[in-house]
gemmi code that builds the backbone of each chain (N, CA, C; Angstrom):
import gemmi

chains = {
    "A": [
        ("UNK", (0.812, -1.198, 0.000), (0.000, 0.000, 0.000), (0.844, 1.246, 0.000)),
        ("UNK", (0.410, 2.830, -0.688), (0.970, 3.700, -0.278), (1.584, 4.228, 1.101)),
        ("UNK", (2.918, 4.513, 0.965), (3.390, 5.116, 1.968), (3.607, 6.245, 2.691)),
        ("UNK", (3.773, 7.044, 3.729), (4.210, 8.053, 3.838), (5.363, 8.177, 5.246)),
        ("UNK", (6.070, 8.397, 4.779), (7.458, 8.764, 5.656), (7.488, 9.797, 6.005)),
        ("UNK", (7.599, 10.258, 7.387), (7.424, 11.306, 7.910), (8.781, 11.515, 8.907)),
        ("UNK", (9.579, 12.079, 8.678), (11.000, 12.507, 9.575), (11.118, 13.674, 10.068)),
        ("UNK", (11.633, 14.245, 10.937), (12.234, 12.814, 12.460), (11.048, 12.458, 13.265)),
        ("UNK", (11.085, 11.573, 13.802), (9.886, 10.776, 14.456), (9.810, 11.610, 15.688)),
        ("UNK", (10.743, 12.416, 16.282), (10.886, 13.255, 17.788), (12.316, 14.151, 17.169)),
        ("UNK", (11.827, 15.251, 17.612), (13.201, 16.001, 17.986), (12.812, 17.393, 19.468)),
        ("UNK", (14.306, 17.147, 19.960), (14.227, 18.413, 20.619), (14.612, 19.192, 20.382)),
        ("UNK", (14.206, 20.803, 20.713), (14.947, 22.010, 20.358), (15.085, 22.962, 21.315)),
        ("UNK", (15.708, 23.399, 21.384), (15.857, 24.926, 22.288), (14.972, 26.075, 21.814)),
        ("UNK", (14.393, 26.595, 22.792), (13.112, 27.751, 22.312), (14.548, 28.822, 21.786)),
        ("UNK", (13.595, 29.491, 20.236), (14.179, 30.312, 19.789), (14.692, 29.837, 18.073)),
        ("UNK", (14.974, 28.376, 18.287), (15.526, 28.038, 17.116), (14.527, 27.428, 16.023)),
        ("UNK", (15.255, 27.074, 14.962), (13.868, 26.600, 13.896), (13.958, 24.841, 13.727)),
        ("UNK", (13.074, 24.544, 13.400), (12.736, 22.975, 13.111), (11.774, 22.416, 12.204)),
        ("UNK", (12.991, 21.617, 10.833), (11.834, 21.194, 9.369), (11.469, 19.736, 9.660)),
        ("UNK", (10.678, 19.510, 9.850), (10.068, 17.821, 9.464), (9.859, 17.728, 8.145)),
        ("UNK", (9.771, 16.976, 7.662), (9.291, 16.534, 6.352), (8.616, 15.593, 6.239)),
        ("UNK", (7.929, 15.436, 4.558), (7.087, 14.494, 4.761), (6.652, 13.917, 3.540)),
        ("UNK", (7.166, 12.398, 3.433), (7.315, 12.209, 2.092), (6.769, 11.096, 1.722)),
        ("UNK", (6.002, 11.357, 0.624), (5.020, 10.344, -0.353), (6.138, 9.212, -1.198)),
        ("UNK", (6.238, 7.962, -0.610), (7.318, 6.784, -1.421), (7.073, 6.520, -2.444)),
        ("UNK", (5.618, 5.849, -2.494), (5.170, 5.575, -4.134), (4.265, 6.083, -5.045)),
        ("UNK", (3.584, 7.224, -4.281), (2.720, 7.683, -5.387), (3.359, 9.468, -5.381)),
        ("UNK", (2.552, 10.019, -6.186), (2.718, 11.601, -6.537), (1.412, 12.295, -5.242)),
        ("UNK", (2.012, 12.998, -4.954), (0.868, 13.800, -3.515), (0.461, 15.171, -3.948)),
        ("UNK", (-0.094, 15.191, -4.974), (-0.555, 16.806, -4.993), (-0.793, 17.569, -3.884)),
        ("UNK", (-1.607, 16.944, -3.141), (-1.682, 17.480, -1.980), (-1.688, 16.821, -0.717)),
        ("UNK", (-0.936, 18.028, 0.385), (-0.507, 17.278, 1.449), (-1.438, 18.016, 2.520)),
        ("UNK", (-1.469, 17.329, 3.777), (-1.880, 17.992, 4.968), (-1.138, 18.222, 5.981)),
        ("UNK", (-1.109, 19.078, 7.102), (-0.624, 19.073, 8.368), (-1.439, 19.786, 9.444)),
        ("UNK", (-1.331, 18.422, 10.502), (-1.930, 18.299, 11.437), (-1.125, 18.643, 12.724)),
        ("UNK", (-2.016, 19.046, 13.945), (-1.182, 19.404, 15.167), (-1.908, 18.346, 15.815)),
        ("UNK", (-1.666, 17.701, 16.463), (-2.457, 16.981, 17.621), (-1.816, 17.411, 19.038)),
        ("UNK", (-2.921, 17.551, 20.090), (-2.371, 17.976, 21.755), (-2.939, 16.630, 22.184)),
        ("UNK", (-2.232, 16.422, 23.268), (-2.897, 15.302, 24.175), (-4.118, 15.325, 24.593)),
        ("UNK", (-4.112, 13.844, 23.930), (-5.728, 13.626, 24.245), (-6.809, 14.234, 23.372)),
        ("UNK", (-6.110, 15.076, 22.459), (-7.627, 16.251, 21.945), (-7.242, 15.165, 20.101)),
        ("UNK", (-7.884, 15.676, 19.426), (-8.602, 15.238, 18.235), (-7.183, 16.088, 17.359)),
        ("UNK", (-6.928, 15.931, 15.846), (-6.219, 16.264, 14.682), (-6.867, 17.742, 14.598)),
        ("UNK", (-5.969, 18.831, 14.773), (-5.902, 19.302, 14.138), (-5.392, 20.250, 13.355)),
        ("UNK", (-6.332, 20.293, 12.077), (-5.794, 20.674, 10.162), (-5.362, 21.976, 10.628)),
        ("UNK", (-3.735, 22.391, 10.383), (-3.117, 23.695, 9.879), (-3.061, 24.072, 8.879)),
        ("UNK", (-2.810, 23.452, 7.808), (-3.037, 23.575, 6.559), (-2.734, 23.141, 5.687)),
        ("UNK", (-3.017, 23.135, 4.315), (-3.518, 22.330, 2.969), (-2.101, 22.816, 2.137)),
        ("UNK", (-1.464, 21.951, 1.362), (-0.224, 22.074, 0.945), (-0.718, 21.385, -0.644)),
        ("UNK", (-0.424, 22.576, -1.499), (-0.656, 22.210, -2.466), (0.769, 22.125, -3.732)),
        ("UNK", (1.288, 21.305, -4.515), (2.465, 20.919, -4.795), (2.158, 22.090, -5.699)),
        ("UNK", (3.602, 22.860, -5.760), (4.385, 24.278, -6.544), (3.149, 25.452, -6.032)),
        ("UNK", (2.169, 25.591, -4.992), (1.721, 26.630, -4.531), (1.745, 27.051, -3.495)),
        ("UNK", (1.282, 27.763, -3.231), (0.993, 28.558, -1.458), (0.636, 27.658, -0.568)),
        ("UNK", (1.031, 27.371, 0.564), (-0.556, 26.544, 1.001), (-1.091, 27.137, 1.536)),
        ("UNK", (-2.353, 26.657, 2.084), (-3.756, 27.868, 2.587), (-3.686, 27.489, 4.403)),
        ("UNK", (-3.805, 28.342, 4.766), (-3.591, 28.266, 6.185), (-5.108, 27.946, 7.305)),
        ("UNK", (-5.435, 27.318, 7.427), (-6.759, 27.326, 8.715), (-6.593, 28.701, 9.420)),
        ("UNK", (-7.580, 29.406, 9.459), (-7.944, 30.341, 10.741), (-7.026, 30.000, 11.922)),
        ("UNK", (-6.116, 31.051, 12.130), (-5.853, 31.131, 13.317), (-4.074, 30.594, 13.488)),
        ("UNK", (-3.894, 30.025, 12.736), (-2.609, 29.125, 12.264), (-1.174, 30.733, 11.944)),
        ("UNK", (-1.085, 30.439, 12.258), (0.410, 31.882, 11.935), (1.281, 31.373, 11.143)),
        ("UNK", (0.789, 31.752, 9.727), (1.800, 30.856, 8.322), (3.215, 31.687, 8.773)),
        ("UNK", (3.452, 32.696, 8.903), (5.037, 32.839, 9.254), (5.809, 32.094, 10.085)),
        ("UNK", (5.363, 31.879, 10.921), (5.821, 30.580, 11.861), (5.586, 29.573, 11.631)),
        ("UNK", (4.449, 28.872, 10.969), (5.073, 27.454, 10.473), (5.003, 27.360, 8.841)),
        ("UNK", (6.052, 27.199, 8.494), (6.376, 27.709, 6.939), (6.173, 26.351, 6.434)),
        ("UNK", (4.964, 26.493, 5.642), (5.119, 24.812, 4.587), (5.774, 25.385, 3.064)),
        ("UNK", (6.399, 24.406, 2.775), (7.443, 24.040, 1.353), (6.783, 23.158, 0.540)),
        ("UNK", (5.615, 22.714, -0.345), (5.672, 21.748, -1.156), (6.278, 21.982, -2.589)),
        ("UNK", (7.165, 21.843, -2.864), (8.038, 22.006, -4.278), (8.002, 20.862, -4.996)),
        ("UNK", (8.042, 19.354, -4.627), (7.955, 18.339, -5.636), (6.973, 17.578, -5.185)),
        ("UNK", (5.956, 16.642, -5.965), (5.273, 15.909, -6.092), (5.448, 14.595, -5.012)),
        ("UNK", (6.471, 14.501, -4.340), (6.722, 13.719, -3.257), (7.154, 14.529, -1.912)),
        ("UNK", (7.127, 15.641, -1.817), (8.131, 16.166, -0.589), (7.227, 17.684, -0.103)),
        ("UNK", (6.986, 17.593, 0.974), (6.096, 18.704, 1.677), (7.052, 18.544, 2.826)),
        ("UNK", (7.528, 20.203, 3.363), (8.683, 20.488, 4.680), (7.374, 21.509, 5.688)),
        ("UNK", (7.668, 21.176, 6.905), (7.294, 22.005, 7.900), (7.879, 22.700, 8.604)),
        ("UNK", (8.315, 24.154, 8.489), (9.254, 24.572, 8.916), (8.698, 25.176, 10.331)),
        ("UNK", (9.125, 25.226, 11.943), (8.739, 25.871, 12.905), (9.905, 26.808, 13.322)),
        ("UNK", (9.212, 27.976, 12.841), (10.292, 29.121, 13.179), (10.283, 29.617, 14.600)),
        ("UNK", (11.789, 30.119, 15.073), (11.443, 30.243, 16.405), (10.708, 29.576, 17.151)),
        ("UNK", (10.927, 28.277, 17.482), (9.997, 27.653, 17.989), (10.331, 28.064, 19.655)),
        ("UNK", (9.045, 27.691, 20.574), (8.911, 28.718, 21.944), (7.849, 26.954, 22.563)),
        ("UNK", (8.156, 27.043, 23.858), (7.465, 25.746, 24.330), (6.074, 25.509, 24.077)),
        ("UNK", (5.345, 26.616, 24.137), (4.083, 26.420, 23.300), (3.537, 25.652, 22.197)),
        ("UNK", (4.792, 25.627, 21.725), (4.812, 24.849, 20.118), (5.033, 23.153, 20.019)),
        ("UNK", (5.591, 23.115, 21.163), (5.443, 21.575, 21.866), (4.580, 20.649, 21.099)),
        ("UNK", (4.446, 19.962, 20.538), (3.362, 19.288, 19.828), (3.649, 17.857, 19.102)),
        ("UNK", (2.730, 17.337, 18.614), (3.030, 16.034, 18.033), (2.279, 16.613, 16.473)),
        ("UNK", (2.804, 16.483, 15.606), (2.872, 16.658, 14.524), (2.648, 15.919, 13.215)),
        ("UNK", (1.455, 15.993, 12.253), (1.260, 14.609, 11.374), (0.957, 15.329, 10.178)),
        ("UNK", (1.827, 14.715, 9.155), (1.121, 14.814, 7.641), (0.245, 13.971, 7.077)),
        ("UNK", (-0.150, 14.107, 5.814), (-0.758, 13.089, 5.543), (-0.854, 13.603, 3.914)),
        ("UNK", (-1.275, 12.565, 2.649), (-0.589, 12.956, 1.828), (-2.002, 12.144, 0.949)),
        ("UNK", (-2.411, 12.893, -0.391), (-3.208, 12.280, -1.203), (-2.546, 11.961, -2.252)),
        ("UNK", (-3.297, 10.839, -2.809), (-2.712, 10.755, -3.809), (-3.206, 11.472, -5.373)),
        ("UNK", (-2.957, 11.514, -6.321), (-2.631, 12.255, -7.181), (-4.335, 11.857, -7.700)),
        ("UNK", (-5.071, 13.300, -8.160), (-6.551, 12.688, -8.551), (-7.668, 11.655, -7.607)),
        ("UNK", (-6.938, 11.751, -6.252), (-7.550, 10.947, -5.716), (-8.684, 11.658, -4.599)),
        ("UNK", (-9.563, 10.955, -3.801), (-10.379, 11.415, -2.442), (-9.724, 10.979, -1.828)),
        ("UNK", (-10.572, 11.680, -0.820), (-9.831, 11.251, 0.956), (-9.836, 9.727, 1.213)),
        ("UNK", (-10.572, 9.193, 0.248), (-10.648, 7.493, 0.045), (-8.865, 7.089, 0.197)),
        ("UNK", (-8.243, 7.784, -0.355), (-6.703, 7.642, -0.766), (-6.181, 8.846, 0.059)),
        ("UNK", (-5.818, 8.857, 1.117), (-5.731, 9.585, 1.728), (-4.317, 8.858, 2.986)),
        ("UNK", (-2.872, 8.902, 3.214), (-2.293, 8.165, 3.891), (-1.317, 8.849, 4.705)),
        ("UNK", (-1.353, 8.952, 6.406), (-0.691, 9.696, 7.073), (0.565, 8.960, 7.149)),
        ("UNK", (1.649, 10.571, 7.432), (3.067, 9.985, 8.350), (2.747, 9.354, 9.759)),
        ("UNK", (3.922, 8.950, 10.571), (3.756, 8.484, 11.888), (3.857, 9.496, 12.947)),
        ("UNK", (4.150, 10.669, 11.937), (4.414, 11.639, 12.429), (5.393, 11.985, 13.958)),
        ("UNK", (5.618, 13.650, 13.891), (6.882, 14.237, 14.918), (6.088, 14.482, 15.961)),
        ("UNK", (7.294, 14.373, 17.136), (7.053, 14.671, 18.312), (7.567, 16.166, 19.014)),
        ("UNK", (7.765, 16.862, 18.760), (8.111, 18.406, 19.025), (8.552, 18.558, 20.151)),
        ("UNK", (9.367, 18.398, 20.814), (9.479, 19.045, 22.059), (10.693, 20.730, 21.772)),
        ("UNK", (9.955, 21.518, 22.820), (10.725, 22.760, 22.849), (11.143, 23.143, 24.211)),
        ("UNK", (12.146, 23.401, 24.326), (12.777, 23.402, 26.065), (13.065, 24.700, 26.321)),
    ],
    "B": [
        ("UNK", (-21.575, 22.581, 6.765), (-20.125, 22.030, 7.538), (-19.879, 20.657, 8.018)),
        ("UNK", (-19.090, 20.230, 8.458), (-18.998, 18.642, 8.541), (-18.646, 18.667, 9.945)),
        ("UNK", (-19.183, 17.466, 10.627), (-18.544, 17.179, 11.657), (-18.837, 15.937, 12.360)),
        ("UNK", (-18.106, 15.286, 13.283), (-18.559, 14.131, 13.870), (-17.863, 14.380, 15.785)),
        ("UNK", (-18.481, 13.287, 16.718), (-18.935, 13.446, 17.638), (-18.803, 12.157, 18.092)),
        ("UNK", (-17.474, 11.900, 18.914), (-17.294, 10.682, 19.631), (-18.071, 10.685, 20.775)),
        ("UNK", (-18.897, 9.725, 21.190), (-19.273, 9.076, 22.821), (-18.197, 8.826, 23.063)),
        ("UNK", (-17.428, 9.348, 24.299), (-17.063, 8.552, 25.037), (-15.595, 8.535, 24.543)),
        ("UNK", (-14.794, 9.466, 25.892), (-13.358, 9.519, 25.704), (-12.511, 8.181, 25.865)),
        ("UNK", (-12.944, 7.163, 26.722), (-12.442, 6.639, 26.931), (-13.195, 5.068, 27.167)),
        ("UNK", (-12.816, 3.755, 26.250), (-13.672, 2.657, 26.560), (-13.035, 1.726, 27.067)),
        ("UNK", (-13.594, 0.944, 28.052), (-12.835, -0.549, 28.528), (-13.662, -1.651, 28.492)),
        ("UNK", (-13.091, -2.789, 27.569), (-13.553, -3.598, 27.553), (-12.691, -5.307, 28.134)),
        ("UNK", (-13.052, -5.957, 28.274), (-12.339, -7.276, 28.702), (-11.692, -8.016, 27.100)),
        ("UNK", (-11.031, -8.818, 27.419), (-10.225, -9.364, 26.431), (-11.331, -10.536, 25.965)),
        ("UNK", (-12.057, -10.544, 24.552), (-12.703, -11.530, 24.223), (-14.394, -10.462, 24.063)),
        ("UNK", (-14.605, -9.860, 24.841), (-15.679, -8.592, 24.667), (-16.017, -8.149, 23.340)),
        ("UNK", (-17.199, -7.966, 23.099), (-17.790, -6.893, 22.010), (-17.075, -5.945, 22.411)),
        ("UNK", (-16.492, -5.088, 20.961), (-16.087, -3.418, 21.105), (-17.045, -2.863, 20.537)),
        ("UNK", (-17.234, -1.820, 20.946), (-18.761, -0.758, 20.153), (-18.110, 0.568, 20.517)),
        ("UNK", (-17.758, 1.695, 19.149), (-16.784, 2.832, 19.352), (-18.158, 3.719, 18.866)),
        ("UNK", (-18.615, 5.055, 19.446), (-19.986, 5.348, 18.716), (-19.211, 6.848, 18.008)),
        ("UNK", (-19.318, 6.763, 16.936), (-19.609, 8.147, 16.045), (-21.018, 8.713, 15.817)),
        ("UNK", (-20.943, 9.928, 16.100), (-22.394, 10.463, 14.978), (-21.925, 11.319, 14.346)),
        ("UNK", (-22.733, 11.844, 13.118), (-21.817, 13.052, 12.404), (-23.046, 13.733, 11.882)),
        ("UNK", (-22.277, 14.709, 11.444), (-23.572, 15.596, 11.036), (-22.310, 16.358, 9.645)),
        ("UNK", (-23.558, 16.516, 8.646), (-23.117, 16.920, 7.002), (-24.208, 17.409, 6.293)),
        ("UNK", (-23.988, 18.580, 5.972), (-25.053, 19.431, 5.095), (-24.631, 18.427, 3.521)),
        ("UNK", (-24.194, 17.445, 3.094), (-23.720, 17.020, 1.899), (-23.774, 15.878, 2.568)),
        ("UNK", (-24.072, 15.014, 1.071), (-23.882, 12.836, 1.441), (-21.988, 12.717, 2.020)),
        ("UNK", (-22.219, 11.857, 2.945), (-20.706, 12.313, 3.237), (-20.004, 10.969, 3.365)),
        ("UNK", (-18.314, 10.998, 3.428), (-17.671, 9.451, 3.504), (-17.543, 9.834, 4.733)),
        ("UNK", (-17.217, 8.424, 5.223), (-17.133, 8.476, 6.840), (-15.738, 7.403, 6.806)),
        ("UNK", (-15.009, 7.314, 8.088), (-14.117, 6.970, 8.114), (-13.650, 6.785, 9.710)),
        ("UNK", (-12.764, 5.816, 10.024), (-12.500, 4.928, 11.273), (-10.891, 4.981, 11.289)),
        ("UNK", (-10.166, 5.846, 11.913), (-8.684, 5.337, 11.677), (-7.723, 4.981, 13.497)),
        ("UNK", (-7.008, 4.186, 13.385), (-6.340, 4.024, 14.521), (-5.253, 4.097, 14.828)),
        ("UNK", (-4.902, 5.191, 16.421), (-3.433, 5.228, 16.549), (-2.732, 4.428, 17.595)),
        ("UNK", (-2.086, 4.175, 17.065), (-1.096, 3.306, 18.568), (-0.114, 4.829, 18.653)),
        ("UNK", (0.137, 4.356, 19.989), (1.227, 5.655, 20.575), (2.560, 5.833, 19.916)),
        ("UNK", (2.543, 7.135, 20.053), (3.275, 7.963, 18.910), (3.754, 7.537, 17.508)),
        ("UNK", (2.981, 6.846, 17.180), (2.475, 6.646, 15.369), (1.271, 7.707, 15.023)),
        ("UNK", (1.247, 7.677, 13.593), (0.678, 8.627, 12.919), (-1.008, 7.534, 13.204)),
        ("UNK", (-1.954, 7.879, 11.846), (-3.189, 7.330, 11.783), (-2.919, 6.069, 11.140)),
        ("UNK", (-3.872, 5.140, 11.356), (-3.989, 3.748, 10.120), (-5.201, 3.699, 9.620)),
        ("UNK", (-5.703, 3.671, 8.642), (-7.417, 3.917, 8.371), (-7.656, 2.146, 8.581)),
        ("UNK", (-9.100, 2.300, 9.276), (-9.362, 1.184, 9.850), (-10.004, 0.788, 8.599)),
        ("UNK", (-11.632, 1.700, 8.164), (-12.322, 1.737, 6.878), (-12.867, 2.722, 7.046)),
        ("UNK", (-13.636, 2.630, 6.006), (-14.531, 4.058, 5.280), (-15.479, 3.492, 4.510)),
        ("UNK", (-16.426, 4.264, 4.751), (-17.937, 4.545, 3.582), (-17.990, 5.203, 2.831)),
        ("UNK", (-18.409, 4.985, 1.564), (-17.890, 5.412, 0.446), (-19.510, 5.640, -0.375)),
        ("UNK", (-20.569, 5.614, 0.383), (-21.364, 5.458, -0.361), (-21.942, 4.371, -1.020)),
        ("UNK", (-20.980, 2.933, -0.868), (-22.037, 2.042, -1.329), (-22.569, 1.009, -0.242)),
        ("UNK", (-21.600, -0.395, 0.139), (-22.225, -0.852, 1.118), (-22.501, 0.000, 2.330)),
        ("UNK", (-23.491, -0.002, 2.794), (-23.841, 0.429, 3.977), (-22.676, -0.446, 5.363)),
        ("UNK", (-22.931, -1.595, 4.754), (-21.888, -2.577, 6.021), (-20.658, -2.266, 5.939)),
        ("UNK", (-19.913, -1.729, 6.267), (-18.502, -1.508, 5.773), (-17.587, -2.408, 6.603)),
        ("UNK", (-16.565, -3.287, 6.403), (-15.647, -4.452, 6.974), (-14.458, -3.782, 6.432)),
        ("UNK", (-13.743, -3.667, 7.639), (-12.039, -2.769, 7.146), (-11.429, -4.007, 8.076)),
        ("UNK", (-10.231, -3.718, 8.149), (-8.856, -4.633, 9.044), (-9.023, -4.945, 10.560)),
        ("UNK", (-8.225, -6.097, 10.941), (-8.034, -6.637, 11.694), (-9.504, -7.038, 12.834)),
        ("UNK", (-10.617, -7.108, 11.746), (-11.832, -7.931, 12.022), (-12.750, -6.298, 13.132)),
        ("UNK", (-12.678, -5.262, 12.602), (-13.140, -4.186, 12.587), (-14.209, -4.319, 11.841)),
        ("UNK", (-15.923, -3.484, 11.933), (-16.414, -3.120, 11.097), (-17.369, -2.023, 11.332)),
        ("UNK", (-18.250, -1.432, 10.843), (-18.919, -0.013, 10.927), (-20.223, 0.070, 10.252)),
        ("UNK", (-21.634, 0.310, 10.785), (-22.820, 0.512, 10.009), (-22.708, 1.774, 9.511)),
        ("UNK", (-23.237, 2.330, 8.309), (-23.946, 3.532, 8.142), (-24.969, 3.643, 8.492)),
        ("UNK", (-25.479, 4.437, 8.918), (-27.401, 4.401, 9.440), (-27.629, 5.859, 9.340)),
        ("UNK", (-27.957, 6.623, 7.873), (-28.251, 7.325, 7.740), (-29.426, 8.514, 8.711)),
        ("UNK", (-30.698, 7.461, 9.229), (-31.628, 7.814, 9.939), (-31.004, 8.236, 11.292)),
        ("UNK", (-29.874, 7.616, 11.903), (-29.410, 7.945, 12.952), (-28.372, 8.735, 12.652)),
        ("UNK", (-28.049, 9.324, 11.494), (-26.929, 9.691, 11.716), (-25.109, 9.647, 12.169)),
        ("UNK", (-25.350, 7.997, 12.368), (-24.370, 7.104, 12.914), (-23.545, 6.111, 12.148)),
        ("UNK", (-22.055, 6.057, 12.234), (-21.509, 5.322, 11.876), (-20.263, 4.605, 13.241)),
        ("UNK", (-21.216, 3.931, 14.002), (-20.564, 2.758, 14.997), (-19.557, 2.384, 14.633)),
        ("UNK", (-18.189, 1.750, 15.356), (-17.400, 0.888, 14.885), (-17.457, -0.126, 15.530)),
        ("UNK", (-17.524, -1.427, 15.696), (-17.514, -2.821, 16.411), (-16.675, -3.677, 15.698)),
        ("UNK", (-16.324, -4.536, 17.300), (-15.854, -5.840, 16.984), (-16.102, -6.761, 17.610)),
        ("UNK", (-16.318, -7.773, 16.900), (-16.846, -8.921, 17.999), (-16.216, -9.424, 19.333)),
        ("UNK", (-15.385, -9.547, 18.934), (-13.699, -9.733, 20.018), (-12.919, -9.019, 20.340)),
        ("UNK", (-12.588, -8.414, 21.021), (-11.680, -7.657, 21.605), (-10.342, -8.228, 21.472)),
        ("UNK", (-9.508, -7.743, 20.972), (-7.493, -8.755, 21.798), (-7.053, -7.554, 22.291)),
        ("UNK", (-5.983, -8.216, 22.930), (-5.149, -6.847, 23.834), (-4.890, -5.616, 22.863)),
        ("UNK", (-4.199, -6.415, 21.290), (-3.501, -5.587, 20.519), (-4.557, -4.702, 19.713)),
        ("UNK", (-6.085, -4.361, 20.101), (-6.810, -3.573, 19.815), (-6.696, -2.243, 20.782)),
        ("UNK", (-5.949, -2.112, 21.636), (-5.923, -1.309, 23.076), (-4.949, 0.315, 21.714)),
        ("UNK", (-5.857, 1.462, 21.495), (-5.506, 2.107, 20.775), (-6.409, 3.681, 21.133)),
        ("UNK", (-5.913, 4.051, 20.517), (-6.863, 5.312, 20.387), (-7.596, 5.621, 18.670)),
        ("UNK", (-8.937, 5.692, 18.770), (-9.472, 5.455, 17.177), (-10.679, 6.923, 17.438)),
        ("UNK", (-10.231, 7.142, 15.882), (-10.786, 8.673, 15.889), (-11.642, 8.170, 14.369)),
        ("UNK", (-12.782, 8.413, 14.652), (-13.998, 8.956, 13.653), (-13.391, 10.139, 12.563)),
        ("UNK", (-13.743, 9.929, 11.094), (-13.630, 11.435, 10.365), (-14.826, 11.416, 9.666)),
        ("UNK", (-15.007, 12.720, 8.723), (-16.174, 12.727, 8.024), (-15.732, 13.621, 6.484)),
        ("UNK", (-15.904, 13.565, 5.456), (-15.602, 14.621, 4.637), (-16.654, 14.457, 3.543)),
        ("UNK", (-16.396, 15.221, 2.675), (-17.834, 15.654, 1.888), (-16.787, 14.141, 0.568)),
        ("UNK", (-18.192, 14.464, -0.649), (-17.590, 13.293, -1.404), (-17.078, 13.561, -2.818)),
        ("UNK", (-16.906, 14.935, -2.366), (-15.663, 15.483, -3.933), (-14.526, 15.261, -3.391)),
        ("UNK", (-14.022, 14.879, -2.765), (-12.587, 14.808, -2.214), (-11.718, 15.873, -2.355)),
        ("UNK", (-12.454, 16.577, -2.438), (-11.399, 18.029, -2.602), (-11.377, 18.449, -0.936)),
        ("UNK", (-11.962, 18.794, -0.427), (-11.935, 19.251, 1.629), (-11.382, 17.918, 2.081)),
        ("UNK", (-11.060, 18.719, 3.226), (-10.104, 17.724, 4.601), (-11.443, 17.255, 5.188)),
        ("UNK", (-10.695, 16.253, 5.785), (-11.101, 15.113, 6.642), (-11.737, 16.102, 7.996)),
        ("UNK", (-12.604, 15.949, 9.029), (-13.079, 16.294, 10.056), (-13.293, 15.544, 11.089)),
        ("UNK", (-11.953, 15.372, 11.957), (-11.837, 14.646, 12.581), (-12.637, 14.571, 14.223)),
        ("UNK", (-13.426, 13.466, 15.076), (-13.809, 13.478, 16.350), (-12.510, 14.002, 17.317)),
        ("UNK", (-12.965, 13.542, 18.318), (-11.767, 14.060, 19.648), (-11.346, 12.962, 19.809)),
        ("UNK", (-11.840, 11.748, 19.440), (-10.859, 10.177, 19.556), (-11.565, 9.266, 20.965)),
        ("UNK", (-11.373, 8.336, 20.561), (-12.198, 7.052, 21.812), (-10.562, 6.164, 22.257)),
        ("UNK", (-10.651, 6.514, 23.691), (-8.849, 5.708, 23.795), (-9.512, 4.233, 23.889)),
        ("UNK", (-9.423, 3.244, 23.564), (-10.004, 1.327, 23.871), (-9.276, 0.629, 24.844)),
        ("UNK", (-9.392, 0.796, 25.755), (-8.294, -0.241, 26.563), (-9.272, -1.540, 26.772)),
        ("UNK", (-8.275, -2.557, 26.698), (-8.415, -4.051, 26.803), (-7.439, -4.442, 27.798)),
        ("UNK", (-8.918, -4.921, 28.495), (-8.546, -5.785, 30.017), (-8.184, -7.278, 29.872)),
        ("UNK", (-7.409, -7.932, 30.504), (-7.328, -9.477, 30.036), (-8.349, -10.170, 30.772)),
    ],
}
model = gemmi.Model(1)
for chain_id, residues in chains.items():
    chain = gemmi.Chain(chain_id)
    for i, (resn, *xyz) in enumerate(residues, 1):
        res = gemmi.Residue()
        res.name, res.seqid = resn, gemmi.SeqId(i, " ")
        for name, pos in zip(("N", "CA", "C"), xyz):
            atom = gemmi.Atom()
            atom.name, atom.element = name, gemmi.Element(name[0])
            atom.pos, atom.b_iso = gemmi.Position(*pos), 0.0
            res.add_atom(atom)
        chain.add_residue(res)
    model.add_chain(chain)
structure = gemmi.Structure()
structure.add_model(model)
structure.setup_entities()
């Protein structure tokens, strides 16, 4: 079945500095990608919609300067957390469609663990 | 707008037990519905989804889910419980152009008792 690889599985950082996860489609083409925040215990949720060679669109409330998405190739969507500050603490998930497809085809990373100290 | 609505943060059942996970959702549009499960600190696994045709839907590891339009409900059950069902499983809902995101519940944690 389709894959999605999602790196690094955990990292720590020092508040202040920046941190890219990535998130990458193995065998198919991902026009479009997602990213998710999850907090403990609470439900997914959508930051925003990553569309391959465009902008991506940000959810209400989401501060695109601080988390900078990259989709440039058909396999590879980056999450960049700028200045990250302990707040930002989070567990972190992509998830990736496939090309012409529904959410029928729809396959997450194992996604990051964020810690900020 | 889409949305769905877990019962119940947290379920325990005995090892060998019926599981019964309850979704309801609510959709101004015919909508897919969907069952996915996390083990700790892994991403999602889609359990299954409704797609609009069978109403009965049968996904992995002996999982399955009614649609019941009239109720508004798409249940997840299993006849048997095993330990290695002990997860956290979150309900989604999305419209059926596949163009919008998924709308995910707040998640049902399953613990299995031996």
């Amino acid at each position: 079945g389709a894959v999605v690889s999602q790196h690094p599985s955990r990292v720590i950082c020092k508040s202040g500095t920046s941190v890219k996860i990535e998130c990458r489609s193995l065998d198919f083409q991902a026009t479009t990608m997602f990213w998710y925040r999850q907090f403990p215990k609470k439900s997914l949720m959508l930051m925003a919609t990553s569309n391959e060679g465009s902008k991506a669109t940000y959810e209400q409330g989401v501060e695109k300067d601080k988390f900078l998405i990259n989709h440039a190739s058909l396999t590879l969507s980056t999450l960049t957390v700028t200045s990250a500050h302990p707040e930002d603490s989070s567990f972190y998930i992509c998830s990736a469609r496939d090309r012409g497809g529904s959410n029928e085809k729809l396959f997450f990373g194992s996604g990051t663990q964020l810690s900020v100290l | 707008a889409q949305s769905v609505t877990q019962l119940g943060s947290h379920v325990s059942v005995s090892e060998g037990a019926l599981v019964l996970l309850r979704c309801n959702y609510s959709s101004s549009v015919p909508p897919y519905l969907f069952w996915y499960v996390q083990y700790p600190n892994q991403g999602l696994q889609l359990l299954l989804k409704y797609t609009s045709a069978a109403t009965l839907v049968k996904g992995i590891n002996g999982f399955e889910a009614e649609f019941k339009k009239s109720e508004t409900s798409f249940h997840l059950t299993k006849p048997s419980a095993h330990m290695s069902d002990a997860a956290e499983y979150f309900c989604a809902v999305s419209d059926q152009t596949g163009a919008n995101n998924l709308f995910f519940g707040t998640g049902t944690r399953l613990t299995v008792i031996p």
